[in-house]
VEXDREN-2710 file (C-alpha; in Angstrom, 1 decimal):
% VEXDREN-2710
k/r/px/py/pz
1/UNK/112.9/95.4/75.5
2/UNK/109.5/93.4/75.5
3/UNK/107.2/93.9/78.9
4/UNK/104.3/92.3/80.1
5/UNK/101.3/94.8/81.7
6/UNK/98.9/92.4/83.6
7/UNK/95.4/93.1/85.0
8/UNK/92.9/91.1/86.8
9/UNK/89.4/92.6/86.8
10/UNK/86.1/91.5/88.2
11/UNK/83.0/93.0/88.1
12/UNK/83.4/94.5/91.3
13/UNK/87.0/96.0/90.7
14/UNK/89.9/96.1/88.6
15/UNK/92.1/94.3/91.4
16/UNK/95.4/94.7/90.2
17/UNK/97.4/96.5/87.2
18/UNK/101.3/96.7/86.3
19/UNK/104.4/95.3/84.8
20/UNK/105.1/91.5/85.2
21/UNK/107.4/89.1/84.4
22/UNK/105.0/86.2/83.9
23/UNK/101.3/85.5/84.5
24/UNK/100.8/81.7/85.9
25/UNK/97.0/80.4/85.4
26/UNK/95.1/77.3/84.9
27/UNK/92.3/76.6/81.7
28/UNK/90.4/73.9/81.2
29/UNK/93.1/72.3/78.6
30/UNK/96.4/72.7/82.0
31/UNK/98.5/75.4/83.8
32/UNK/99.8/77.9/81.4
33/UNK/102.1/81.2/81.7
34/UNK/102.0/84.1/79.7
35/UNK/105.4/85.9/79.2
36/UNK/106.4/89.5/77.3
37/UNK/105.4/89.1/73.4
38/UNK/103.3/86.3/74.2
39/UNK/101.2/85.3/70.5
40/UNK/97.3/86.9/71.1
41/UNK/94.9/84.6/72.5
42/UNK/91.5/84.1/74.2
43/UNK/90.9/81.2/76.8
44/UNK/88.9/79.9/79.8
45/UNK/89.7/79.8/83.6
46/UNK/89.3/77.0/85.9
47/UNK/88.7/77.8/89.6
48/UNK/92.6/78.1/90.7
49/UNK/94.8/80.1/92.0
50/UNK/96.3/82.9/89.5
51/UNK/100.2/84.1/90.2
52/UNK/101.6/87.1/89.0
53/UNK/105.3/87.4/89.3
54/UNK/106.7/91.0/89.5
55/UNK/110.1/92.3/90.2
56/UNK/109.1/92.7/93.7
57/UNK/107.4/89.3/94.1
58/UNK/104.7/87.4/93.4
59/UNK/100.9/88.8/93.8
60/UNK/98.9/85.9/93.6
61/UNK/94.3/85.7/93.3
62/UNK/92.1/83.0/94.2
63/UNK/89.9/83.3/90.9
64/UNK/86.7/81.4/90.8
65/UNK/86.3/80.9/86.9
66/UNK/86.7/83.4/84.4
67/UNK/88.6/84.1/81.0
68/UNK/92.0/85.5/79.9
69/UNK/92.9/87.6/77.0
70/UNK/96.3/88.2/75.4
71/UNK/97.2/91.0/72.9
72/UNK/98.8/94.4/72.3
73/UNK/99.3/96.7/74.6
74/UNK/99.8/100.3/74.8
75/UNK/103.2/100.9/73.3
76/UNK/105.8/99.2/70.9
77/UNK/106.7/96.2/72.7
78/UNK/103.9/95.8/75.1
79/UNK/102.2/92.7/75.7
80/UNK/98.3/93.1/77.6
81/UNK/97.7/89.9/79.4
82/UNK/94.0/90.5/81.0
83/UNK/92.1/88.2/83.6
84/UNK/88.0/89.0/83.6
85/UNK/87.0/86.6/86.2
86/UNK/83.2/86.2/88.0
87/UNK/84.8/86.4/91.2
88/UNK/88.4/87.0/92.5
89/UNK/90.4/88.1/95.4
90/UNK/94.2/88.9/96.4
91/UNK/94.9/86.0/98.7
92/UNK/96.4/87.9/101.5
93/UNK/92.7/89.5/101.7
94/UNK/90.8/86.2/102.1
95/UNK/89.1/85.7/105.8
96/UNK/90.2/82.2/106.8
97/UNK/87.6/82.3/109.4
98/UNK/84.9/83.3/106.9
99/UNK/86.1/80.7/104.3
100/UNK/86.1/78.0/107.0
101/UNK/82.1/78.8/108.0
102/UNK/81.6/78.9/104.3
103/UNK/83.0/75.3/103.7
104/UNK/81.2/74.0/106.8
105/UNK/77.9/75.2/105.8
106/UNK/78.7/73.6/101.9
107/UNK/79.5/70.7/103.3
108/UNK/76.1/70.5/105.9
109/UNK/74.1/71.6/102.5
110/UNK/75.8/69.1/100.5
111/UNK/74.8/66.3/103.2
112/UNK/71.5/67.6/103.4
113/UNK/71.2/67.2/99.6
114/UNK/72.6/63.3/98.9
115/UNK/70.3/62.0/102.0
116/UNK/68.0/59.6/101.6
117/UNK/66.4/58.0/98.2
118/UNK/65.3/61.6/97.2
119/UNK/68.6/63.5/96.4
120/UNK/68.0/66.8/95.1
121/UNK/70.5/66.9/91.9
122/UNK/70.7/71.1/91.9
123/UNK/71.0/71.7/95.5
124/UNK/74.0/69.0/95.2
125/UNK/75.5/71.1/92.3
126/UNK/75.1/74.2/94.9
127/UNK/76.6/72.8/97.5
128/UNK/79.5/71.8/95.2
129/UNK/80.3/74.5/93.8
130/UNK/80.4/76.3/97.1
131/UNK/82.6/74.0/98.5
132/UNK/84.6/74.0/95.3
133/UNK/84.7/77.8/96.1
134/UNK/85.7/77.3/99.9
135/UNK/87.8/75.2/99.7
136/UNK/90.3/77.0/97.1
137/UNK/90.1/79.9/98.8
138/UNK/91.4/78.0/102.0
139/UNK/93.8/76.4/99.7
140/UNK/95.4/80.1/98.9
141/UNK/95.2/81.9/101.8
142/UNK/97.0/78.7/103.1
143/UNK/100.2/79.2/100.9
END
């Protein structure tokens, strides 16, 4: 029988490793799922939420950009689904209260940036992206 091994790594960590059912993620071209003997790709990640669904449950990540990789594994049968993101956390670890100050603070940055006639075009991309980055975090610890 075909399985699917799963990991998500960052640069701080490998965050999580085992058997799945299916990986759910989202690339620049839509949402996608990887299953058991799953053809060998490479592709992008969007800032979104990646699921993994296990036998017991569903570990999900609030990854903020990265890339995926799918190939053999180790053993007849085995399908390697990898996840290298920049950042990423398990959203039952994600401090509301510190994602909240986060998204304040992008927002008073992002203000501060688009005022007046002189708006500063990188501090707005800044500001953005960290309220991109708030913001889904919020968004997963939230579901």
């Amino acid at each position: 029988m075909a399985t699917l091994t799963v990991e998500i790594l960052s640069p701080e960590a490998a965050l999580w490793r085992g058997t799945a059912n299916a990986l759910m993620a989202r690339s620049s071209e839509g949402n996608f799922t990887i299953l058991p003997e799953h053809t060998t790709m490479v592709g992008d990640l969007v800032s979104s939420i990646v699921r993994v669904e296990t036998t017991e449950g569903e570990v999900a990540f609030a990854v903020h950009t990265g890339y995926f990789q799918v190939g053999p594994g180790d053993g007849e049968d085995v399908t390697l689904a990898t996840v290298l993101a920049g950042v990423a956390e398990r959203t039952t670890e994600i401090d509301v209260a510190r994602a909240q100050a986060a998204k304040e603070a992008a927002e008073v940055q992002l203000a501060a940036a688009t005022k007046g006639d002189q708006s500063d075009d990188t501090a707005q991309l800044l500001a953005l992206a960290a309220l991109e980055r708030a913001e889904l975090r919020l968004s997963a610890a939230t579901k």
